[in-house]
N, CA and C atoms as a LAMMPS dump frame, in Angstrom:
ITEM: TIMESTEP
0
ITEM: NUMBER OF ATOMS
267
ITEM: BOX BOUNDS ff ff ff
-5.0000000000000000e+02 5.0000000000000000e+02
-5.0000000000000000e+02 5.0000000000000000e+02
-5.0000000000000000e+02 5.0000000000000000e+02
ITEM: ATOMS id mol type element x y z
1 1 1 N 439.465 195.736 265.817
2 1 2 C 438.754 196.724 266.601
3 1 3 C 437.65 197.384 265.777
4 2 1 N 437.919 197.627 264.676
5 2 2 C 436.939 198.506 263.379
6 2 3 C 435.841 197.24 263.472
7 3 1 N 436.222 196.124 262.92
8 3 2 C 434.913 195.53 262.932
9 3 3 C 434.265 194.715 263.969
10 4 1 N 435.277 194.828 264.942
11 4 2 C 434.416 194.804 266.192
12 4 3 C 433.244 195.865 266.764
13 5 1 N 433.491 197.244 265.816
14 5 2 C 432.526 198.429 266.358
15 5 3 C 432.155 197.861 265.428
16 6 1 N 432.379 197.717 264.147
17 6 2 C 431.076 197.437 262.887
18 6 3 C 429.668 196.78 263.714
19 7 1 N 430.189 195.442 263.937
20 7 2 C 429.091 194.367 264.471
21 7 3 C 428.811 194.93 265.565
22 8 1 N 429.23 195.601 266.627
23 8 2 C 428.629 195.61 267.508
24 8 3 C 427.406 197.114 267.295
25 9 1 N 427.597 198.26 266.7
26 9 2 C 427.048 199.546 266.464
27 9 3 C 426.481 199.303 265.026
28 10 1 N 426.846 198.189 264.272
29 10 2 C 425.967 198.228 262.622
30 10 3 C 426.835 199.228 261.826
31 11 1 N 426.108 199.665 260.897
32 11 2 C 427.084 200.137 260.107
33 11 3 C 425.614 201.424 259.355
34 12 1 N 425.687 202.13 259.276
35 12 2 C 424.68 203.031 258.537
36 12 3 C 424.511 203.353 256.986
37 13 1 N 423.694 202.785 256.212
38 13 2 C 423.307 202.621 255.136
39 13 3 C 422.123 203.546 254.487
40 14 1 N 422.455 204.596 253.452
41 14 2 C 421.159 205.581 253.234
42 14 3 C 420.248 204.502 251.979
43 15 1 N 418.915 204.394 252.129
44 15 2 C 417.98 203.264 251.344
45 15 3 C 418.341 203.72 250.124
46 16 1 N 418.125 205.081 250.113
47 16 2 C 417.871 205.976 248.663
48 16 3 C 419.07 205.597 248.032
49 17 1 N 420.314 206.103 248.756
50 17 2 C 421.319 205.631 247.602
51 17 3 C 421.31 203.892 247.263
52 18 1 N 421.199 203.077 248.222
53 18 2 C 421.327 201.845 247.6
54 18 3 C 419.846 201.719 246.606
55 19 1 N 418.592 201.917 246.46
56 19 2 C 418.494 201.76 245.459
57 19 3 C 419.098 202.697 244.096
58 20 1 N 419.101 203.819 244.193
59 20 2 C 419.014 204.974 242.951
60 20 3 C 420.352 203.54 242.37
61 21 1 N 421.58 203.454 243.168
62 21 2 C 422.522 202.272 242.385
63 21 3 C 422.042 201.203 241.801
64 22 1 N 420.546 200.521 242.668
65 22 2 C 420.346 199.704 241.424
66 22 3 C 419.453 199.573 240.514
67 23 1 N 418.851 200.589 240.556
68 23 2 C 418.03 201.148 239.459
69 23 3 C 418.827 201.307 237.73
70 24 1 N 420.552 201.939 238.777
71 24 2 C 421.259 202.386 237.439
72 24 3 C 421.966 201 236.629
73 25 1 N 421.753 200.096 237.576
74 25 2 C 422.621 198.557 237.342
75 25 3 C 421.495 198.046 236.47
76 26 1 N 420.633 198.178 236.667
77 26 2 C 419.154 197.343 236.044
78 26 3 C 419.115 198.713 235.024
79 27 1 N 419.212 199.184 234.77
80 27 2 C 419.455 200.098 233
81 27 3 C 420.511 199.82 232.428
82 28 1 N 421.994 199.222 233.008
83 28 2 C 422.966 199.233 232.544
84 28 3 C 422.889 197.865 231.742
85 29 1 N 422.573 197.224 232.656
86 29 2 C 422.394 195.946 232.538
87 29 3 C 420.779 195.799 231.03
88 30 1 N 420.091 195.679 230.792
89 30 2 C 419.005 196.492 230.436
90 30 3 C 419.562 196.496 228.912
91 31 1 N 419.833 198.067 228.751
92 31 2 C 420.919 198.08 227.433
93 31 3 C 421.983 197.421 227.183
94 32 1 N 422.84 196.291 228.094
95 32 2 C 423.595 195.782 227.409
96 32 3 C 423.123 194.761 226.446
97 33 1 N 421.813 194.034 227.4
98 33 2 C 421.033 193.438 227.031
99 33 3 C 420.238 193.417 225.061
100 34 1 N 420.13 194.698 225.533
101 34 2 C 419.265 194.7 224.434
102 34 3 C 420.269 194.945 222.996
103 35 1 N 421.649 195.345 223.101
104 35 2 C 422.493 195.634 222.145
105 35 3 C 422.797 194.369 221.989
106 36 1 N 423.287 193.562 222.771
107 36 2 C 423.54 191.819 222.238
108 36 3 C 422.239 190.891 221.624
109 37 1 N 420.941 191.23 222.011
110 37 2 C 419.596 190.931 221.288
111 37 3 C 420.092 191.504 219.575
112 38 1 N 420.199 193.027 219.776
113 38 2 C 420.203 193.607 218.241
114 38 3 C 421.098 192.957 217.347
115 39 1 N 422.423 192.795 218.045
116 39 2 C 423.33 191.918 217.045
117 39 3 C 423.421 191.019 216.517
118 40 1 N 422.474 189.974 217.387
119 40 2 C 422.461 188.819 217.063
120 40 3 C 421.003 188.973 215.976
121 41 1 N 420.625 189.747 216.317
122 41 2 C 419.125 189.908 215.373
123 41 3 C 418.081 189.318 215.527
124 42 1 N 417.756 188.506 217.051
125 42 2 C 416.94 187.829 217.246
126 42 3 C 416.91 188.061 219.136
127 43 1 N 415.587 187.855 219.693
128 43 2 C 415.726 187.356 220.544
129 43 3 C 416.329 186.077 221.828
130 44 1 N 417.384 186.501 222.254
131 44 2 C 417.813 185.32 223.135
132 44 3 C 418.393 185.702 224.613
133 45 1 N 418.51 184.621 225.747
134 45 2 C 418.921 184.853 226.953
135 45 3 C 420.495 185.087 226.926
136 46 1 N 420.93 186.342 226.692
137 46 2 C 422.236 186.477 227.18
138 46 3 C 422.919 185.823 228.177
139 47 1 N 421.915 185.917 229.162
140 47 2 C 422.676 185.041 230.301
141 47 3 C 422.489 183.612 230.602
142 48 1 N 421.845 183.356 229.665
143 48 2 C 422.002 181.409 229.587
144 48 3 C 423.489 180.996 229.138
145 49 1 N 423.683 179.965 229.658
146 49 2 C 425.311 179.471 229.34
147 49 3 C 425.347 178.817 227.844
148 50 1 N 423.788 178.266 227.267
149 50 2 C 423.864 177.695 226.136
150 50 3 C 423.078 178.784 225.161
151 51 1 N 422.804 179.563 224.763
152 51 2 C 421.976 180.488 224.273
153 51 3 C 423.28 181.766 223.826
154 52 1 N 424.292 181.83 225.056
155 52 2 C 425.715 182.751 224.718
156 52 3 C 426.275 182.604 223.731
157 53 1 N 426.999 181.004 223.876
158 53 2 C 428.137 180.942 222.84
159 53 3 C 427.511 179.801 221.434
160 54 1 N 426.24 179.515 221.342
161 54 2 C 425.832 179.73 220.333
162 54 3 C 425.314 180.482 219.623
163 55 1 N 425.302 181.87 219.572
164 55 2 C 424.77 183.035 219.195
165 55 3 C 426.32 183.564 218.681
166 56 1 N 427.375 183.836 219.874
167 56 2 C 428.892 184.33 219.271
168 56 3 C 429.471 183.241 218.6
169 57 1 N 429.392 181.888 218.684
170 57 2 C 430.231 181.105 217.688
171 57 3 C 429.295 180.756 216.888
172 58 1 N 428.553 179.915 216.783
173 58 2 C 427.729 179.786 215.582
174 58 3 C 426.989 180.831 214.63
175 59 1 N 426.348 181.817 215.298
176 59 2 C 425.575 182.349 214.643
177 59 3 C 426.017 183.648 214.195
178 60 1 N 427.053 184.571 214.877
179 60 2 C 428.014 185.467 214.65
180 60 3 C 429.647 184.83 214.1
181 61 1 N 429.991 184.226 214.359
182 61 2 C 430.734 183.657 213.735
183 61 3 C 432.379 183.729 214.446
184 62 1 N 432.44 184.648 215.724
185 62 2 C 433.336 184.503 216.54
186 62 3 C 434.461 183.914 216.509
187 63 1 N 435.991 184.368 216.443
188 63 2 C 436.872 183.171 216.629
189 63 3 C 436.422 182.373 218.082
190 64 1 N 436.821 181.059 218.362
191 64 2 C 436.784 180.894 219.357
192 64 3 C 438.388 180.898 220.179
193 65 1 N 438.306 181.841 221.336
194 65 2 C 439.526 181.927 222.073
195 65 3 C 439.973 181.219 223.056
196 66 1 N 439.336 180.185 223.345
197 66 2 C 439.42 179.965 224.316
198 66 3 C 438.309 178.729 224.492
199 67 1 N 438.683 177.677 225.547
200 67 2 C 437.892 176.708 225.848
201 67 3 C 437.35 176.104 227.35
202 68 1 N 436.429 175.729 227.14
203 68 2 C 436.284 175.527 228.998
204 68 3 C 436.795 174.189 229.243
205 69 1 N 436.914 173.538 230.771
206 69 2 C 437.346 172.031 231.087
207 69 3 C 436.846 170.918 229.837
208 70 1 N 435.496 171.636 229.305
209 70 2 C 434.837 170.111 228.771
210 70 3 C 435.73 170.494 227.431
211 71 1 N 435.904 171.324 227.016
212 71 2 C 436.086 171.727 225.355
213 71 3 C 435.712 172.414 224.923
214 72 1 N 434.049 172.762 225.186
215 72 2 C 433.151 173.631 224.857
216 72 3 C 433.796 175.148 224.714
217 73 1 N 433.54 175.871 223.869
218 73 2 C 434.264 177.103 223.762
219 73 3 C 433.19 177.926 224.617
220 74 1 N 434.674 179.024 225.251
221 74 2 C 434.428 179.595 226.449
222 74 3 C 433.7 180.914 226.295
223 75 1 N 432.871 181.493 227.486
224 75 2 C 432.308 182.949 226.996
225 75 3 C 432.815 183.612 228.672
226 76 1 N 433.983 183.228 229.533
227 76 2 C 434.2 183.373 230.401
228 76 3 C 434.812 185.162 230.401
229 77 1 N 434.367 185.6 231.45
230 77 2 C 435.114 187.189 231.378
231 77 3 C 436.6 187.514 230.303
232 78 1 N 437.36 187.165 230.692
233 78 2 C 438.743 187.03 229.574
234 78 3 C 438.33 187.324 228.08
235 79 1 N 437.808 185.878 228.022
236 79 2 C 436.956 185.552 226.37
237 79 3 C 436.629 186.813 225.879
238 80 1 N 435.594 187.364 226.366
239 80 2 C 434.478 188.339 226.117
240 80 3 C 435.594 189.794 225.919
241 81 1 N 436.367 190.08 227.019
242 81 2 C 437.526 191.084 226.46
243 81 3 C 438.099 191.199 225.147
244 82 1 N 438.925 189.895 225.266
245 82 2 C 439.489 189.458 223.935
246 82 3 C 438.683 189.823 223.088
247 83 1 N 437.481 189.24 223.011
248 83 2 C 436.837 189.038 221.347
249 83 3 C 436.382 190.657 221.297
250 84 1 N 435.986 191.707 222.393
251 84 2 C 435.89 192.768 222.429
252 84 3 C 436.808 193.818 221.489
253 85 1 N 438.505 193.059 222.092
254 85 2 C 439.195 193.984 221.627
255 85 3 C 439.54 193.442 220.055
256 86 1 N 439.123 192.332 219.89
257 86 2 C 439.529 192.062 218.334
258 86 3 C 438.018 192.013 217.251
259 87 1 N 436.957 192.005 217.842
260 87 2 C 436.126 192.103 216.695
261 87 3 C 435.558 193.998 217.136
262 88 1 N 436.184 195.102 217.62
263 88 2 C 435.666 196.161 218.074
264 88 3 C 434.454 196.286 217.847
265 89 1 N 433.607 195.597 218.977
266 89 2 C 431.766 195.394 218.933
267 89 3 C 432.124 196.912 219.955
């Protein structure tokens, strides 16, 4: 019944708050950015899949915790905890 009124009446959304949220996501995001640049001491795409975990295993020196289907060591959410709570970055 609820989302039968949803779809049929819409649902009311204020613009302002959905951006001011992603304004704050794109700063959050932003500085995380730029603290994983500093560590590594160089410029690179955090969010490339190959640019990640050669920067934490090779070039930081990372245990590796973990592995994906191929072998390749993993930088999957879990991973990133873990190595969080054991190298306290």
């Amino acid at each position: 019944m609820v989302i039968a009124y949803q779809e049929f009446y819409g649902h009311q959304v204020k613009i302002e708050e959905i951006d001011a949220l992603v304004k704050e996501l794109v700063e959050i995001k932003s500085t995380a950015y730029a603290a994983m640049v500093e560590i590594a001491g160089h410029d690179f795409n955090p969010a490339s899949p190959k640019d990640l975990p050669r920067v934490m295993y090779e070039e930081l020196g990372m245990p590796i915790l973990g592995k994906t289907d191929t072998g390749a060591p993993s930088t999957d959410k879990e991973v990133r905890k873990l190595l969080l709570q054991e190298e306290n970055i």
